[in-house]
N, C-alpha and C positions, 0 to 999 in steps of 0.2 A: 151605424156610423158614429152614434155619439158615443160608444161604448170603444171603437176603435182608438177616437183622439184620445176617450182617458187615458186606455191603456199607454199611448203615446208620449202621453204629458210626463204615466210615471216613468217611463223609461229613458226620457230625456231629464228627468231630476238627478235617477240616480247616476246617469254617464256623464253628468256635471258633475257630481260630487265625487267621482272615483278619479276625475283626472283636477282636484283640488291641488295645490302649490302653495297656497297660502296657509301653511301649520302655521298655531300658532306657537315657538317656544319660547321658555322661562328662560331665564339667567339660572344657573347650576347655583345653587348653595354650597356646592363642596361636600357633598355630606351621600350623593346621588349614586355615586362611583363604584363600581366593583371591580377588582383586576384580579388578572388568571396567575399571577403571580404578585407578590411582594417586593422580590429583588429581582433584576435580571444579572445573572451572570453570561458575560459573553466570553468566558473559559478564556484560554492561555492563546495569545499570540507574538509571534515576533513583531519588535520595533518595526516599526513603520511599514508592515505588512497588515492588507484590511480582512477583516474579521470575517468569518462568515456572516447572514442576517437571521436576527433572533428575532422571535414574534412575543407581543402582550396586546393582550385581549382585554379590551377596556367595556364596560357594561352599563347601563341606566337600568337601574333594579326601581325607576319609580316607574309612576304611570303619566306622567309630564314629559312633553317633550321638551329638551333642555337643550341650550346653549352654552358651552363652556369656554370662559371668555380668552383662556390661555392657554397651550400646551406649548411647555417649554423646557429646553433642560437650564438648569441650574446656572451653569459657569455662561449661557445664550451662547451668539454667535463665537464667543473661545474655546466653546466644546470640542473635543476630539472625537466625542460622540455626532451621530445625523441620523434623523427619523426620517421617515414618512406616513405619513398618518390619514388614513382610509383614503389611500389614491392619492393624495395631496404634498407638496413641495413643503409648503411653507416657504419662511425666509432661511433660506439656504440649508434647508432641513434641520431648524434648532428654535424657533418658536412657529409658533399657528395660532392665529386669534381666532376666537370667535367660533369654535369648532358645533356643530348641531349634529344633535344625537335624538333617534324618537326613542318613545317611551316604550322601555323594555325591549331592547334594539343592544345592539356593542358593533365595535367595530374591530378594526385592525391596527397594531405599531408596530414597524418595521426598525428595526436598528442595529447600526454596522458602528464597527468605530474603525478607525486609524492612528493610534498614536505611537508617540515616542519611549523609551525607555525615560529620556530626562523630564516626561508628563507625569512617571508615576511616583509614590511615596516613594521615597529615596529608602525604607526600611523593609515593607513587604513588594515593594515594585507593582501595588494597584493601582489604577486609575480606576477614579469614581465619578459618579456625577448622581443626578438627578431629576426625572419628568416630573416636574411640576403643572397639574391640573389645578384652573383656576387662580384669582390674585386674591390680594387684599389678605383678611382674615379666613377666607373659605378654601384651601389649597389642601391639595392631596399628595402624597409625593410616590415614585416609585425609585426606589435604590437601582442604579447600573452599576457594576463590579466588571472590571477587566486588570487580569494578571501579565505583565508582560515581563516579555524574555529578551534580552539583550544577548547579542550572536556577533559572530564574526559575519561578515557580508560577502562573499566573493561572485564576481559578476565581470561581463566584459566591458572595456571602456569606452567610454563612449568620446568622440573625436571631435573636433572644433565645427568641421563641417556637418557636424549630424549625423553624421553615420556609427556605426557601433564595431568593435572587435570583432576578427572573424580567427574562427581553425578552418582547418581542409580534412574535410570525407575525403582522401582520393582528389578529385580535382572538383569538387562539391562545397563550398564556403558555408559554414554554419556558424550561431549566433556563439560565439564562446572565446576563450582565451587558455592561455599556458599560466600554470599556478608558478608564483614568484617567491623565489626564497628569500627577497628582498623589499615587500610589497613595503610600502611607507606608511602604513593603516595598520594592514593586517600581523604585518610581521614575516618568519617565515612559514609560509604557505603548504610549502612539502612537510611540517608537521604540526596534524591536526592532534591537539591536546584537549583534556576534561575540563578545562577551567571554565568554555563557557561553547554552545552549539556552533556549529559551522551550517550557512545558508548557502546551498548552490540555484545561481542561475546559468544558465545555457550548459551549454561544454564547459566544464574544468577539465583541463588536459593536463595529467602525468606528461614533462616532455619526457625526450629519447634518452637513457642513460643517467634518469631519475629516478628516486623511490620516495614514494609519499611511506610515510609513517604515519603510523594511528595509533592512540594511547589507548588503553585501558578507562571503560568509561567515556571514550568521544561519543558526539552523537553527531551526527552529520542529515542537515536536511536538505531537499530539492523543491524545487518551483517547481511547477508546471513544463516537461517538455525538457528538462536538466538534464543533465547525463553526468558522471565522473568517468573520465578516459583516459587509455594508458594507450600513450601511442609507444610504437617499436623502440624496442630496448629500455623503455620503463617498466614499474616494478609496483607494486602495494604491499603493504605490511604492517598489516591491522591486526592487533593484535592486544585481544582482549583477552579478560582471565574470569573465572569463576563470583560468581556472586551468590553473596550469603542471604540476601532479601531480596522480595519481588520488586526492588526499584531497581534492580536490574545496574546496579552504580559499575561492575567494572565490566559489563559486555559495550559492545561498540555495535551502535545501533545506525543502519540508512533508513531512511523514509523521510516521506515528503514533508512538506511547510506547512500544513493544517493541523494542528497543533486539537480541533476539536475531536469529542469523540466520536461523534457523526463518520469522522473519518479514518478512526485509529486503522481500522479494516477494511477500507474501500480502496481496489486494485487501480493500479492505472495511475496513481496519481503522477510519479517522473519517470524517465528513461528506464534505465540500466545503468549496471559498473559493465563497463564497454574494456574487455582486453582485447587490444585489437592486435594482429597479425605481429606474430616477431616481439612480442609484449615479452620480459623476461619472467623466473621464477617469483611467485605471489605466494604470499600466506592469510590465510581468512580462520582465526582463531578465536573463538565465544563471540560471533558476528551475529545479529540479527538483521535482515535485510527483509522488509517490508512495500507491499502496495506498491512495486514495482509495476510496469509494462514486461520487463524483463528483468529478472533480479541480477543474475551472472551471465554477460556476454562474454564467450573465450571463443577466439579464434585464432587456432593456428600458432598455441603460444611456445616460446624459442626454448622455455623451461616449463620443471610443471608445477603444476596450481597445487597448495595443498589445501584442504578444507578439511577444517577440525572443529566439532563443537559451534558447527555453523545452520543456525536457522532462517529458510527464505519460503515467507508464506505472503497471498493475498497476489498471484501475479498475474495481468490480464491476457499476456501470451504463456510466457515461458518460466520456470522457478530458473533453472538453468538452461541455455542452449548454448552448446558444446559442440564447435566446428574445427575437426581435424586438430583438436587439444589434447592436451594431455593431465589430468588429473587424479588425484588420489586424494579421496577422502575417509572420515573416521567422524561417527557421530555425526552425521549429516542429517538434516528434517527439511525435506522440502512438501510445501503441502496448498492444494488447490494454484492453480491454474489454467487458464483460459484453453492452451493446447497440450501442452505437456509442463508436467514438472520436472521431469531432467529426461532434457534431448541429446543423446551423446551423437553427433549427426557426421558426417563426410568421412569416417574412418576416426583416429586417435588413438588412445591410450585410454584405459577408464579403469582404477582401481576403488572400490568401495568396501566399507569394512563395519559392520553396526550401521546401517544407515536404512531412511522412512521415506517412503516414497509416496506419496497418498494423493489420489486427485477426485474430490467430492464435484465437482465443477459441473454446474449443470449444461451438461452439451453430451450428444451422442458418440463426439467423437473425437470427444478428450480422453488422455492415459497420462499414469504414473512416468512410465517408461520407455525412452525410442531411442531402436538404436540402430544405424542404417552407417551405409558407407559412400552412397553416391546422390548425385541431382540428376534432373533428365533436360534435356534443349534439345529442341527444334531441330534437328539437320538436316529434314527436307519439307520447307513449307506446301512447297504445291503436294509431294506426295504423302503428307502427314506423318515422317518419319519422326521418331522418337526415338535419341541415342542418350548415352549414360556415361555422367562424368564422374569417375568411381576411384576412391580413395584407399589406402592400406588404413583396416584395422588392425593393430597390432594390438591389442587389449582390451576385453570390456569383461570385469571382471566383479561379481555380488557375495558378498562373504555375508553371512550373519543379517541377512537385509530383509524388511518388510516392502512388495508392492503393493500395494492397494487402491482399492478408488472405488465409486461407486457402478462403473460401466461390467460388462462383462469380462471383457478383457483388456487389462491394463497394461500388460507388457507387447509389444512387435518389436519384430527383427527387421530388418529390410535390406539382402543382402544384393548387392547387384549381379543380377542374372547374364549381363551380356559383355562385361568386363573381368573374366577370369583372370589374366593379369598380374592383376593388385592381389595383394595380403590382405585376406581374411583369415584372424583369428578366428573359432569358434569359439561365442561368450561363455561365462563359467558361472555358472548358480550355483553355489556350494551352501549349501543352509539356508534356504531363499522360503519365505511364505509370499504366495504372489496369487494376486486374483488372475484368475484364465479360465473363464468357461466356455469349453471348446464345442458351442453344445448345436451348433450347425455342424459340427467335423472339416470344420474350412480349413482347421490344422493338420487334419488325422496325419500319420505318415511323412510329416514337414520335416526335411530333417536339421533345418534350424528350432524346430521347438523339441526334438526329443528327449533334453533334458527335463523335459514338465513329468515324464511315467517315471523319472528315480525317483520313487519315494522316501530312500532313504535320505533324500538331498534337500526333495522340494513338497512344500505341504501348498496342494491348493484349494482357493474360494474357500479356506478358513478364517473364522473372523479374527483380528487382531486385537478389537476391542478396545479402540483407542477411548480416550477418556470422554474429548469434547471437540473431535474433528471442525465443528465450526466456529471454536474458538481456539484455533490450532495448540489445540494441545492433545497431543500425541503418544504422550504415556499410555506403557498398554496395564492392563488391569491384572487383576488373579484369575481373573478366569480364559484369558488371552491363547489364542492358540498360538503364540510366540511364542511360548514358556517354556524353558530347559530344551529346546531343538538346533539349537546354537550348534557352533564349533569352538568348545573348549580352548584349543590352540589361540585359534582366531581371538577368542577375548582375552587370552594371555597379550595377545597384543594391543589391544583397548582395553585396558585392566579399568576403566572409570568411565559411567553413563555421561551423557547430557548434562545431567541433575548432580554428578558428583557423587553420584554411587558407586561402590568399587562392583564389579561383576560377578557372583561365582559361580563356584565349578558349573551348575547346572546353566549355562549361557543361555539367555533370551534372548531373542531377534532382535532390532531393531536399535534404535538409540537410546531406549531407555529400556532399565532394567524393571519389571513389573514392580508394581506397585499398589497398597489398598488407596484407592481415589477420598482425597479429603485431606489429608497426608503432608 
């Protein structure tokens, strides 16, 4: 028994002491501090758009638990900077007294900023500040750096009652407005020029009988959920040129608002360029089009699209989806997307000429390539009938073209079976390398794929050997099964790569002429 309580005594000392609250901590000397960084840069953002949140990792390298009697930034409560500091508010997120830290312990700082263009150095455009740890003589400091970008802002208006600018889907009201040739801020609207980015929020609407213009060198951004739209009988014509450095100064770049690099490459982030129905003839010239949901909407348009020296990577459904449109491209690279990178869909026109079609996207039942003529609906629900609303193709046409992707089979036809009717062209590979491994024989005999046995036409499941598919770059190598399988003709009429290479005789596939990588 008496050996019992002892034991009980010790176990009631130590379940006292383990649930102790009473540390005791020192006041910091200033001296205690370890940070996972020196400066924090919170990289490049537009005016009065907030930052992503950056982390600094703060440390007690003694063996005292310490008390730090301040964390604050610099400029206090006028900061355009806001912390939060291990779980904690503070006042208004820009001081915190009295911070406790055990020994050999760190914690967390979180920080965002928001500011203005008129906050930063009027000469480099930085806003700075600084986290000041501790007062008096004992303070430690950590640098914040933020570069910002002054933009043109286009956005719908917002109304005396509260309510915001609407366009019409059809008879669907969404968050957006019609760009103004008269805007009293912006200027005119219908044309976007280099001198400084353009920010979309909602719907920007091309009206009817419109043509946006795009300089050489724009760059155009979107918020979250934006779109640029061309409604019927409008027009685009972007129309950039060649660049001599990787700043890339006279292509005309889309992509979203996040300006970090966290997100140079993450899909999804706005809409689509939306041509919708009856939309006239477009031109899309040394375009890059980025981290779309969908990069190129065309539907049903009244003229046809031309795409030249146009690159659309990073897109969460579609690089292009092409509904009963009509287009011709040259030097085209579309690469990874969620379902397809170019969907030629409802029937159309589709002429391509040197063009990359590549889809790495990790899903089983994603492709480069789809090209189909009809939809299926319901027409008898009780008896499960399934009928087919089936369109003329009149062209779907691959000159000099790479498909590729990581799946077995990158290209399908999909021609509609119960709608004879309609105009089917049968599509044209004419010097085509295309991944198709037919290797269940679910094609054998198809005779939409018999063009895959000319071999004189079509090389397949040979590698193309692009450079760095996951940093879309698509240049194919020396050792490329691209190489010299061209149509001579064919580059007589694309006599100049992507890159501004002239072509010769011996024609490479694809958009670009082979190359030694490093180059």
């Amino acid at each position: 028994m008496r050996h019992t309580l002892y034991l009980l005594a010790i176990f009631s000392i130590v379940l006292l002491s383990s649930c102790r609250q009473d540390f005791d901590f020192e006041r910091s000397s200033g001296t205690e501090l370890r940070f996972s960084r020196d400066t924090v840069y919170l990289d490049t953002v537009f005016t009065n758009i907030g930052s992503s949140t950056y982390t600094l990792k703060v440390y007690n390298n003694s063996d005292k638990d310490i008390t730090i009697p301040s964390i604050q930034l610099s400029r206090g409560l006028a900061s355009k900077y806001r912390m939060t500091v291990d779980g904690m508010q503070g006042n208004q997120g820009k001081i915190f007294n009295n911070v406790e830290l055990l020994a050999k312990d760190s914690m967390f700082i979180f920080i965002e900023t928001t500011a203005e263009i008129a906050d930063a150095n009027p000469e480099d455009f930085l806003y700075t500040d600084q986290i000041q740890f501790g007062s008096g003589t004992s303070v430690q400091n950590v640098e914040l750096v933020t570069l910002i970008k002054d933009a043109h802002f286009l956005y719908p208006q917002r109304f005396e009652n509260g309510t915001y600018e609407n366009i019409f889907l059809g008879e669907t009201p969404v968050y957006g407005f019609f760009l103004d040739e008269n805007d009293p801020v912006n200027g005119n609207e219908y044309h976007f020029t280099n001198e400084k980015p353009y920010v979309i929020y909602g719907y920007a609407a091309v009206g009817s009988d419109k043509t946006l213009k795009i300089d050489p060198g724009a760059r155009v951004h979107f918020h979250a959920n934006s779109a640029l739209l061309v409604a019927s009988g409008g027009a685009i014509q972007a129309l950039g040129d060649y660049s001599s450095t990787d700043q890339l100064e006279n292509e005309i770049i889309f992509e979203g608002d996040r300006l970090e690099p966290g997100f140079s490459d993450f899909p999804g982030q706005w809409l689509a360029i939306w041509l919708t129905s009856g939309s006239a003839s477009s031109s899309f010239e040394h375009v890059t089009i980025k981290n779309a949901t969908i990069g190129l909407y065309i539907q049903n348009n009244s003229g046809s699209i031309s795409l030249k020296n146009t690159q659309i990577y990073n897109s969460s459904n579609y690089g292009i989806l092409a509904q009963t449109a009509t287009i011709k491209g040259e030097n085209v690279v579309v690469n990874s997307a969620g379902q397809v990178a170019l969907a030629c869909t409802l029937g159309g026109s589709y002429e391509f000429k040197h063009s990359t079609f590549n889809n790495n996207w990790a899903s089983s039942r994603q492709l480069a390539v789809l090209i189909d003529n009809y939809y299926s609906v319901e027409s008898d629900q009780d008896a499960g009938t399934i009928d087919q609303v089936a369109f003329d193709l009149q062209k779907a046409e691959f000159h000099n073209c790479i498909i590729y992707g990581t799946n077995q089979v990158e290209l399908r036809i999909n021609k509609s079976a119960i709608n004879p009717n309609v105009n089917w062209t049968t599509p044209v590979f004419n010097k085509v390398l295309v991944k198709f491994n037919n290797s269940n024989n679910d094609y054998t005999n198809h005779p939409d794929y018999e063009f895959l046995y000319d071999t004189s036409n079509v090389k397949k499941n040979q590698n193309p050997r692009f450079e760095d598919v996951s940093r879309n770059k698509l240049r194919i190598g020396e050792d490329s099964a691209a190489i010299g399988f061209g149509d001579p003709l064919i580059s007589q009429q694309v006599p100049v790569d992507l890159a501004g290479q002239l072509r010769n005789t011996s024609s490479d596939l694809g958009a670009y002429q082979s190359t030694t990588f490093g180059e």
